[in-house]
N, C-alpha and C positions, 0 to 999 in steps of 0.2 A: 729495932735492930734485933731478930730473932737469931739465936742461935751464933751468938758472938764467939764462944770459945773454939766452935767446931771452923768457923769462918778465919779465926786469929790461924789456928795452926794451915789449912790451906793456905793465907797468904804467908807466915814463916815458908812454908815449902814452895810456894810460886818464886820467892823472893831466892830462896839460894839454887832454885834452877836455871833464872834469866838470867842470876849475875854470872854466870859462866857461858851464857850466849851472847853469840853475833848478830849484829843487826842486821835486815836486810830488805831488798824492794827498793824503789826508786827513790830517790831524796831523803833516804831512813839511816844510811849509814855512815858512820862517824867520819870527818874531815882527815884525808890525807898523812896529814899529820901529827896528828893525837898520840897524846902516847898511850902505852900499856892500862887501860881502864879497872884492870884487877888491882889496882891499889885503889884503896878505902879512900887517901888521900887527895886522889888525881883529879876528883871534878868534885871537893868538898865548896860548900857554898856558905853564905849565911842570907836567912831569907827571913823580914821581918822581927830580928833581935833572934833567931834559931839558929846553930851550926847544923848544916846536912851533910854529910858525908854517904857514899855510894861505893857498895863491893862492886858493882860495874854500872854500866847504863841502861836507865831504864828502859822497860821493854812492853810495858803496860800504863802508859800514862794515863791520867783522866784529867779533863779539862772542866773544872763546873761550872765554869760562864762563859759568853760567848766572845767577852775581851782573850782570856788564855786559850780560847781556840783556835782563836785566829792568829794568836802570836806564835802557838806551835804551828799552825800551817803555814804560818808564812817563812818558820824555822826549816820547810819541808819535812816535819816529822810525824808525817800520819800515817805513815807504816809502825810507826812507835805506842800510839794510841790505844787504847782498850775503851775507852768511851768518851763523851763528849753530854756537857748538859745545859737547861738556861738558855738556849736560842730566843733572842727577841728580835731579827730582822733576819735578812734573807741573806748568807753564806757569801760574798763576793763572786761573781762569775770567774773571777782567774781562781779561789781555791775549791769551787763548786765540784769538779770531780773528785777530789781528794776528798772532799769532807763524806763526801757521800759512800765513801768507804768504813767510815767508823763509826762505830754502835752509840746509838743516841741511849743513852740510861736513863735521862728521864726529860720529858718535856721544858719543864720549869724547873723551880731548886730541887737538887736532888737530897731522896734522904740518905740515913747512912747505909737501910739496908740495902739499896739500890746502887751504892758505891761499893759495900764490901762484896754484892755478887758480880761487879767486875772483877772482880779481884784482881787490885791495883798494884803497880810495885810501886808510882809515883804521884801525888796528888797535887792540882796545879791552880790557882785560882785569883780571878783579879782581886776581892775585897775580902777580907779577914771576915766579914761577917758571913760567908758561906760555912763556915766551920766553927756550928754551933751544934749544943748535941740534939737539937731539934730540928737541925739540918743534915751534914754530912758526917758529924760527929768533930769535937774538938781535936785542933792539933796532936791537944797530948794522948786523947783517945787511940788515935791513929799512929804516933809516934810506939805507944806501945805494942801494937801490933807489926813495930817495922816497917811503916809505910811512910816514906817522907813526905812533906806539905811542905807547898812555896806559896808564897803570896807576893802579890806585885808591889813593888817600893812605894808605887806611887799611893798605895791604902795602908802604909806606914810612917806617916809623919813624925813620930815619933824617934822613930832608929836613923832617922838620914840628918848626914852636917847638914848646917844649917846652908842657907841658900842655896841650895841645891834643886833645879828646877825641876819641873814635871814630864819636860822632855826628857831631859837626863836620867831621869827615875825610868823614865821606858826605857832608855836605851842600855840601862845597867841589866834590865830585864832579861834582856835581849842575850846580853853577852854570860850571864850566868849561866840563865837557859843553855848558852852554845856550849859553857864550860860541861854541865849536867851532863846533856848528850853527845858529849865530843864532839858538837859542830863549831868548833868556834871562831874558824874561818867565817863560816857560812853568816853565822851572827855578827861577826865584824863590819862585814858586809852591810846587811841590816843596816846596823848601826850608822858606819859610814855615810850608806844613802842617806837614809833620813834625817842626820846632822847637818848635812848638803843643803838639803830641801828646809830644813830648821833657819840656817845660813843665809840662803836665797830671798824667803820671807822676810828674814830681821834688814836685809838690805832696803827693803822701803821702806823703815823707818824713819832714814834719813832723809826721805826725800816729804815725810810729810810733815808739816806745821806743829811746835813743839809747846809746851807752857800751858797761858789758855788757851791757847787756837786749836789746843791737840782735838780731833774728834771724839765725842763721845757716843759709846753703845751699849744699846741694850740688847742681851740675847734671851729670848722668848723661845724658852726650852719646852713649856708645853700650858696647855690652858684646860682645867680640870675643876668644875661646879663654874663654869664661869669666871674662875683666879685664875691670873698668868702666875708662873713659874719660871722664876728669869737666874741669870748665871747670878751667884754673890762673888764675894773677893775669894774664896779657897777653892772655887775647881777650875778646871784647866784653862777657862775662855777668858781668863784675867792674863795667864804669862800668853796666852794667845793676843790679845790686846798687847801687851806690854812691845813683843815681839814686830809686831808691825807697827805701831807709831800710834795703837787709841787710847783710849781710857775705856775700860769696863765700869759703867756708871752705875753700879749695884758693888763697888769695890768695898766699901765700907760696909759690906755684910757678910758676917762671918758665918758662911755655912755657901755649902757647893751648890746648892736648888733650892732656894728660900720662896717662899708664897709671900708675893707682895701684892695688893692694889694696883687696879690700873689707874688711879688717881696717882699713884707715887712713882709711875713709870714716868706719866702725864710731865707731874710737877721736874721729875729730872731733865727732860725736853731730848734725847739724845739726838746727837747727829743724823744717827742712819742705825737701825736693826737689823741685827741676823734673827732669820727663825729657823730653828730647829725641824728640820722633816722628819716626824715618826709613823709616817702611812703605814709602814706594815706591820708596827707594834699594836695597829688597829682601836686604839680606845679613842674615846670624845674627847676632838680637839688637839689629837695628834698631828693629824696633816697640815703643812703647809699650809693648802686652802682654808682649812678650817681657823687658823691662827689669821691669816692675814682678812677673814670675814668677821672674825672677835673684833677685831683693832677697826673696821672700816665702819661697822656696825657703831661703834661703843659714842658716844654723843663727845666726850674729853678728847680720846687717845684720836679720834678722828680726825683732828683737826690738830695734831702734832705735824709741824713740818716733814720729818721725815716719813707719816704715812701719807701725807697731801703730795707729797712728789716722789713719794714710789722712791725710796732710800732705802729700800728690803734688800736683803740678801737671802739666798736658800741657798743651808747645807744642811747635810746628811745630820740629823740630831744627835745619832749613835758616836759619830767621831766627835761631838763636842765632850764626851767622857773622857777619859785616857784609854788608847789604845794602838795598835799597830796602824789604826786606818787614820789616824788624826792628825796628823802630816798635810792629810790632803785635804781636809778643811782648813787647815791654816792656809796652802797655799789659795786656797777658792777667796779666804780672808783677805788673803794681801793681793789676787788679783782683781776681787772685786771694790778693793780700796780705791784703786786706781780708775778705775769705771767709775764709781760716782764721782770723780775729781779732786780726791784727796791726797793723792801723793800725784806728784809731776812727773 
Protein backbone atom coordinates (compact mmCIF):
# COMPACT_ATOMS: atom_id res chain seq x y z
CA UNK A 1 0.00 0.00 0.00
CA UNK A 2 2.34 2.79 -1.29
CA UNK A 3 1.60 6.07 -0.66
CA UNK A 4 -1.34 5.78 1.83
CA UNK A 5 -1.53 9.35 3.08
CA UNK A 6 -1.48 11.10 -0.49
CA UNK A 7 -4.43 8.16 -1.41
CA UNK A 8 -6.45 9.03 2.25
CA UNK A 9 -6.94 12.60 1.24
CA UNK A 10 -8.02 11.78 -2.77
CA UNK A 11 -10.56 9.47 -1.32
CA UNK A 12 -11.59 12.26 1.74
CA UNK A 13 -12.17 14.52 -1.64
CA UNK A 14 -13.82 11.85 -3.98
CA UNK A 15 -16.05 11.05 -0.99
CA UNK A 16 -17.54 14.87 -0.38
CA UNK A 17 -17.78 15.34 -4.28
CA UNK A 18 -20.21 12.17 -4.98
CA UNK A 19 -22.12 12.84 -1.90
CA UNK A 20 -23.61 15.86 -3.58
CA UNK A 21 -24.15 13.90 -6.86
CA UNK A 22 -26.89 12.08 -8.71
CA UNK A 23 -26.92 8.98 -10.09
CA UNK A 24 -27.32 8.11 -13.44
CA UNK A 25 -27.50 5.54 -16.69
CA UNK A 26 -29.79 2.57 -16.82
CA UNK A 27 -30.80 0.62 -13.60
CA UNK A 28 -28.22 3.12 -11.51
CA UNK A 29 -30.68 5.55 -10.10
CA UNK A 30 -32.39 5.52 -6.92
CA UNK A 31 -36.14 4.15 -6.65
CA UNK A 32 -39.04 6.52 -7.11
CA UNK A 33 -39.56 6.99 -3.86
CA UNK A 34 -36.59 7.57 -1.72
CA UNK A 35 -36.34 10.18 0.13
CA UNK A 36 -33.80 13.09 0.33
CA UNK A 37 -30.34 10.93 0.46
CA UNK A 38 -28.28 14.05 1.89
CA UNK A 39 -29.24 13.01 5.33
CA UNK A 40 -26.24 11.01 6.90
CA UNK A 41 -29.18 9.10 8.48
CA UNK A 42 -31.37 8.07 5.48
CA UNK A 43 -29.65 4.80 4.20
CA UNK A 44 -27.62 4.32 7.81
CA UNK A 45 -26.99 0.33 8.01
CA UNK A 46 -25.25 -1.92 10.24
CA UNK A 47 -23.17 -4.48 8.45
CA UNK A 48 -21.33 -7.24 10.45
CA UNK A 49 -21.72 -5.74 14.23
CA UNK A 50 -20.54 -1.82 12.30
CA UNK A 51 -23.13 1.18 12.01
CA UNK A 52 -22.50 2.79 8.32
CA UNK A 53 -24.06 5.83 7.76
CA UNK A 54 -23.80 7.71 4.28
CA UNK A 55 -23.75 11.67 3.26
CA UNK A 56 -25.44 10.33 0.07
CA UNK A 57 -25.26 7.24 -2.16
CA UNK A 58 -22.56 5.74 -3.24
CA UNK A 59 -21.13 6.36 -6.58
CA UNK A 60 -18.02 4.31 -6.61
CA UNK A 61 -18.56 0.88 -5.23
CA UNK A 62 -16.14 -1.97 -5.39
CA UNK A 63 -17.24 -5.52 -5.27
CA UNK A 64 -14.23 -7.94 -4.04
CA UNK A 65 -15.77 -11.24 -4.93
CA UNK A 66 -17.88 -12.46 -7.23
CA UNK A 67 -20.97 -13.40 -4.61
CA UNK A 68 -21.22 -9.07 -4.13
CA UNK A 69 -20.91 -8.67 -7.73
CA UNK A 70 -23.56 -10.36 -8.67
CA UNK A 71 -25.84 -9.12 -5.88
CA UNK A 72 -24.97 -5.49 -7.01
CA UNK A 73 -25.84 -6.60 -10.49
CA UNK A 74 -28.75 -8.18 -9.97
CA UNK A 75 -29.48 -4.84 -7.51
CA UNK A 76 -29.05 -3.17 -11.20
CA UNK A 77 -26.25 -1.00 -9.99
CA UNK A 78 -23.39 -1.07 -12.39
CA UNK A 79 -23.59 2.24 -13.25
CA UNK A 80 -22.61 2.67 -9.46
CA UNK A 81 -19.45 0.51 -9.74
CA UNK A 82 -15.85 1.65 -9.86
CA UNK A 83 -14.49 -2.03 -9.76
CA UNK A 84 -15.22 -5.54 -9.43
CA UNK A 85 -12.54 -8.47 -8.12
CA UNK A 86 -12.11 -12.36 -7.36
CA UNK A 87 -14.03 -13.80 -10.51
CA UNK A 88 -14.11 -17.59 -10.30
CA UNK A 89 -16.79 -18.62 -12.95
CA UNK A 90 -18.24 -16.97 -15.79
CA UNK A 91 -20.53 -13.63 -15.29
CA UNK A 92 -24.38 -15.12 -15.89
CA UNK A 93 -25.50 -14.35 -19.48
CA UNK A 94 -28.51 -12.09 -18.22
CA UNK A 95 -25.80 -9.78 -16.10
CA UNK A 96 -22.88 -10.34 -18.87
CA UNK A 97 -23.35 -6.94 -20.50
CA UNK A 98 -23.50 -4.90 -17.47
CA UNK A 99 -20.57 -6.56 -15.91
CA UNK A 100 -18.69 -5.99 -18.77
CA UNK A 101 -18.93 -2.38 -18.08
CA UNK A 102 -16.98 -2.24 -14.94
CA UNK A 103 -13.27 -2.27 -14.32
CA UNK A 104 -11.89 -5.59 -13.09
CA UNK A 105 -9.09 -4.40 -10.34
CA UNK A 106 -7.68 -7.34 -9.93
CA UNK A 107 -8.05 -10.85 -11.12
CA UNK A 108 -8.02 -12.80 -7.98
CA UNK A 109 -8.09 -11.11 -4.23
CA UNK A 110 -7.47 -7.74 -4.52
CA UNK A 111 -4.81 -5.98 -2.55
CA UNK A 112 -5.29 -2.85 -0.86
CA UNK A 113 -3.24 -0.89 -3.25
CA UNK A 114 -5.29 -2.00 -6.16
CA UNK A 115 -8.52 -1.09 -4.15
CA UNK A 116 -7.24 2.43 -2.90
CA UNK A 117 -6.44 3.33 -6.75
CA UNK A 118 -9.97 2.86 -7.48
CA UNK A 119 -10.81 5.06 -5.36
CA UNK A 120 -13.78 3.87 -3.62
CA UNK A 121 -16.54 5.65 -1.91
CA UNK A 122 -18.03 2.18 -0.96
CA UNK A 123 -16.46 -1.25 -0.20
CA UNK A 124 -18.74 -4.43 -0.49
CA UNK A 125 -17.76 -8.01 0.14
CA UNK A 126 -19.19 -11.66 0.63
CA UNK A 127 -16.69 -12.93 3.52
CA UNK A 128 -15.01 -10.85 6.34
CA UNK A 129 -11.88 -12.51 5.47
CA UNK A 130 -11.20 -10.34 2.18
CA UNK A 131 -10.42 -7.36 4.59
CA UNK A 132 -7.21 -8.31 5.89
CA UNK A 133 -4.20 -6.00 5.80
CA UNK A 134 -2.68 -8.46 3.58
CA UNK A 135 -5.57 -8.20 1.34
CA UNK A 136 -7.74 -5.09 0.84
CA UNK A 137 -6.78 -3.59 4.13
CA UNK A 138 -8.93 -3.97 7.52
CA UNK A 139 -12.25 -2.58 8.11
CA UNK A 140 -10.93 -0.16 10.47
CA UNK A 141 -8.10 0.66 7.85
CA UNK A 142 -10.59 1.86 5.54
CA UNK A 143 -13.04 3.10 8.00
CA UNK A 144 -10.33 5.66 8.59
CA UNK A 145 -10.02 6.72 5.33
CA UNK A 146 -13.90 7.28 4.96
CA UNK A 147 -14.57 4.52 3.12
CA UNK A 148 -17.46 2.22 4.35
CA UNK A 149 -17.18 -1.77 4.29
CA UNK A 150 -20.25 -4.24 4.14
CA UNK A 151 -19.93 -7.71 4.62
CA UNK A 152 -22.70 -10.15 3.92
CA UNK A 153 -24.82 -11.48 7.06
CA UNK A 154 -24.46 -14.56 5.98
CA UNK A 155 -20.01 -14.63 6.91
CA UNK A 156 -21.50 -13.20 10.30
CA UNK A 157 -22.59 -15.67 12.48
CA UNK A 158 -21.90 -14.16 15.14
CA UNK A 159 -24.10 -10.73 14.97
CA UNK A 160 -27.51 -12.54 13.64
CA UNK A 161 -30.51 -13.74 16.36
CA UNK A 162 -30.35 -16.83 16.59
CA UNK A 163 -32.20 -19.10 14.16
CA UNK A 164 -31.98 -17.05 11.67
CA UNK A 165 -31.59 -18.83 8.23
CA UNK A 166 -29.06 -18.47 5.44
CA UNK A 167 -31.75 -17.41 3.06
CA UNK A 168 -32.71 -14.76 5.18
CA UNK A 169 -29.30 -13.58 5.83
CA UNK A 170 -29.22 -12.98 1.74
CA UNK A 171 -32.35 -11.62 1.67
CA UNK A 172 -31.51 -9.00 4.56
CA UNK A 173 -28.37 -8.32 2.14
CA UNK A 174 -30.48 -7.49 -0.44
CA UNK A 175 -32.72 -4.92 1.36
CA UNK A 176 -29.85 -2.94 3.13
CA UNK A 177 -27.91 -2.97 -0.15
CA UNK A 178 -31.53 -1.41 -1.62
CA UNK A 179 -31.55 0.92 1.77
CA UNK A 180 -27.52 1.99 0.90
CA UNK A 181 -28.34 2.96 -2.76
CA UNK A 182 -31.93 4.16 -2.50
CA UNK A 183 -33.26 1.12 -4.41
CA UNK A 184 -35.18 -0.27 -2.02
CA UNK A 185 -38.05 -0.98 -4.08
CA UNK A 186 -35.99 -2.72 -6.42
CA UNK A 187 -34.42 -4.86 -3.51
CA UNK A 188 -37.81 -5.65 -2.09
CA UNK A 189 -38.51 -7.14 -5.20
CA UNK A 190 -35.41 -9.33 -5.02
CA UNK A 191 -36.28 -10.36 -1.96
CA UNK A 192 -39.99 -11.03 -2.62
CA UNK A 193 -39.00 -13.27 -5.63
CA UNK A 194 -36.67 -15.26 -4.04
CA UNK A 195 -38.69 -15.90 -0.87
CA UNK A 196 -41.32 -17.16 -3.49
CA UNK A 197 -38.86 -19.56 -4.95
CA UNK A 198 -37.57 -20.31 -1.12
CA UNK A 199 -41.47 -21.05 -0.60
CA UNK A 200 -42.11 -23.15 -3.59
CA UNK A 201 -39.10 -25.48 -2.70
CA UNK A 202 -40.07 -26.05 1.13
CA UNK A 203 -43.44 -27.06 -0.38
CA UNK A 204 -42.01 -30.64 -1.33
CA UNK A 205 -41.10 -31.14 1.81
CA UNK A 206 -44.27 -32.30 2.70
CA UNK A 207 -44.72 -34.52 0.12
CA UNK A 208 -41.50 -36.40 0.96
CA UNK A 209 -40.97 -39.34 3.58
CA UNK A 210 -40.16 -37.89 7.14
CA UNK A 211 -38.15 -39.63 10.35
CA UNK A 212 -35.98 -42.53 9.05
CA UNK A 213 -37.28 -42.77 5.61
CA UNK A 214 -36.18 -39.02 5.10
CA UNK A 215 -33.48 -39.18 2.32
CA UNK A 216 -30.16 -38.84 2.84
CA UNK A 217 -27.25 -36.76 0.94
CA UNK A 218 -24.18 -36.17 0.19
CA UNK A 219 -22.87 -33.15 -1.58
CA UNK A 220 -19.43 -33.58 -3.32
CA UNK A 221 -18.20 -30.15 -3.54
CA UNK A 222 -14.94 -30.94 -5.14
CA UNK A 223 -12.23 -33.71 -5.19
CA UNK A 224 -8.54 -32.44 -4.64
CA UNK A 225 -5.19 -35.18 -4.21
CA UNK A 226 -7.79 -37.71 -4.64
CA UNK A 227 -10.07 -36.48 -1.24
CA UNK A 228 -13.61 -35.66 -1.68
CA UNK A 229 -14.74 -32.37 -0.17
CA UNK A 230 -18.29 -32.67 0.79
CA UNK A 231 -20.92 -30.17 2.46
CA UNK A 232 -20.80 -30.45 6.65
CA UNK A 233 -23.60 -29.06 8.94
CA UNK A 234 -22.64 -25.10 8.78
CA UNK A 235 -22.87 -24.18 4.98
CA UNK A 236 -25.84 -23.48 3.11
CA UNK A 237 -26.51 -27.24 1.56
CA UNK A 238 -27.73 -28.44 5.16
CA UNK A 239 -30.92 -25.40 5.42
CA UNK A 240 -31.00 -26.47 1.50
CA UNK A 241 -31.62 -30.20 2.61
CA UNK A 242 -33.70 -29.13 5.53
CA UNK A 243 -35.85 -27.06 3.03
CA UNK A 244 -36.83 -29.74 0.66
CA UNK A 245 -37.43 -32.93 2.99
CA UNK A 246 -33.43 -34.46 3.13
CA UNK A 247 -30.94 -35.05 5.42
CA UNK A 248 -27.43 -33.54 4.70
CA UNK A 249 -25.43 -36.74 5.85
CA UNK A 250 -22.20 -34.87 6.82
CA UNK A 251 -24.73 -32.80 9.23
CA UNK A 252 -22.73 -33.57 12.23
CA UNK A 253 -19.74 -31.69 10.86
CA UNK A 254 -18.89 -28.60 11.92
CA UNK A 255 -17.25 -26.60 9.28
CA UNK A 256 -18.81 -25.55 5.58
CA UNK A 257 -16.18 -27.95 3.35
CA UNK A 258 -14.66 -30.41 5.53
CA UNK A 259 -12.07 -33.21 3.83
CA UNK A 260 -13.54 -36.53 4.46
CA UNK A 261 -12.73 -40.11 3.08
CA UNK A 262 -14.39 -41.70 0.59
CA UNK A 263 -14.53 -44.79 2.93
CA UNK A 264 -16.83 -42.27 5.32
CA UNK A 265 -18.86 -41.13 2.38
CA UNK A 266 -18.98 -45.13 1.58
CA UNK A 267 -19.89 -46.01 5.31
CA UNK A 268 -22.84 -43.11 5.40
CA UNK A 269 -24.44 -44.93 2.30
CA UNK A 270 -26.55 -41.71 1.20
CA UNK A 271 -29.68 -41.94 -0.76
CA UNK A 272 -28.66 -40.04 -3.92
CA UNK A 273 -25.69 -37.17 -4.40
CA UNK A 274 -25.48 -33.83 -5.58
CA UNK A 275 -22.02 -32.89 -7.30
CA UNK A 276 -21.00 -29.64 -7.45
CA UNK A 277 -19.95 -28.43 -11.17
CA UNK A 278 -16.83 -26.24 -11.00
CA UNK A 279 -15.66 -26.67 -14.87
CA UNK A 280 -14.75 -23.27 -15.20
CA UNK A 281 -12.93 -22.72 -11.81
CA UNK A 282 -10.65 -25.20 -13.95
CA UNK A 283 -8.50 -27.20 -11.20
CA UNK A 284 -8.31 -31.17 -10.84
CA UNK A 285 -11.33 -32.61 -10.25
CA UNK A 286 -13.50 -29.81 -10.46
CA UNK A 287 -15.97 -30.92 -13.23
CA UNK A 288 -18.67 -32.77 -12.87
CA UNK A 289 -17.18 -35.61 -15.16
CA UNK A 290 -14.24 -35.68 -13.21
CA UNK A 291 -16.19 -36.10 -9.83
CA UNK A 292 -18.61 -38.64 -11.12
CA UNK A 293 -15.22 -40.76 -12.81
CA UNK A 294 -13.55 -40.30 -8.78
CA UNK A 295 -16.69 -42.15 -7.46
CA UNK A 296 -17.14 -44.90 -10.59
CA UNK A 297 -13.52 -45.56 -10.49
CA UNK A 298 -12.97 -45.85 -6.48
CA UNK A 299 -13.49 -49.96 -5.68
CA UNK A 300 -16.00 -48.71 -2.08
CA UNK A 301 -17.85 -45.58 -3.36
CA UNK A 302 -18.58 -47.65 -6.50
CA UNK A 303 -20.76 -49.96 -5.43
CA UNK A 304 -22.94 -47.40 -3.24
CA UNK A 305 -26.31 -47.77 -4.37
CA UNK A 306 -26.84 -44.35 -5.35
CA UNK A 307 -23.74 -44.32 -7.77
CA UNK A 308 -24.81 -48.02 -9.13
CA UNK A 309 -28.23 -46.42 -10.22
CA UNK A 310 -27.18 -43.02 -11.22
CA UNK A 311 -28.92 -41.12 -8.07
CA UNK A 312 -26.56 -37.89 -9.19
CA UNK A 313 -27.70 -34.76 -9.46
CA UNK A 314 -25.68 -31.58 -11.29
CA UNK A 315 -25.63 -28.18 -10.14
CA UNK A 316 -23.75 -25.33 -10.58
CA UNK A 317 -21.02 -25.66 -7.48
CA UNK A 318 -20.68 -21.79 -7.22
CA UNK A 319 -24.71 -21.62 -6.02
CA UNK A 320 -24.01 -24.25 -3.49
CA UNK A 321 -22.16 -21.20 -1.49
CA UNK A 322 -24.58 -18.30 -0.46
CA UNK A 323 -25.39 -16.08 -3.04
CA UNK A 324 -27.97 -14.33 -5.37
CA UNK A 325 -27.72 -17.42 -7.72
CA UNK A 326 -28.58 -20.09 -5.07
CA UNK A 327 -32.36 -20.04 -5.29
CA UNK A 328 -31.83 -21.81 -8.38
CA UNK A 329 -29.88 -24.68 -7.07
CA UNK A 330 -32.39 -25.27 -4.51
CA UNK A 331 -35.06 -25.24 -6.88
CA UNK A 332 -32.93 -27.85 -9.52
CA UNK A 333 -32.82 -29.59 -5.60
CA UNK A 334 -36.36 -29.92 -4.99
CA UNK A 335 -36.98 -30.64 -8.82
CA UNK A 336 -34.66 -33.16 -9.10
CA UNK A 337 -35.97 -34.69 -5.73
CA UNK A 338 -38.94 -35.49 -7.52
CA UNK A 339 -37.22 -37.19 -10.49
CA UNK A 340 -35.54 -39.67 -8.60
CA UNK A 341 -38.91 -40.57 -6.87
CA UNK A 342 -38.78 -39.03 -3.49
CA UNK A 343 -41.30 -36.74 -3.18
CA UNK A 344 -44.91 -37.79 -4.91
Amino acid sequence: MRHPTRLGIALTVLLATVGCSTAGGDGSAPDAKSTDRSSVAANAVTSCGRQLSFAGTPERAVALDQTSTETLLALGLQDRMAGTANLKTKIPARYAAAYAKIPVIAPKIATGEQLRASTPDFVVAGSADLFTKDRAGTREELDALKVPTFVSAVDCPQQNAAGTTPFELLFSDYENLGKVFGVEERAGRLAADQRATVAKAGANAAKVPQGADRPTVVYLYSVFNGMPYVAGGTGLPSEMSRIVGAKNAFDDVDEDWPEVSWEEVARRDPDFIVIGDLSERGRPGDSAAEKRASMTRHPVISRLAAVRDDRILEVPGIELDPSVRSVHTLGLLADGMKDLGYAR
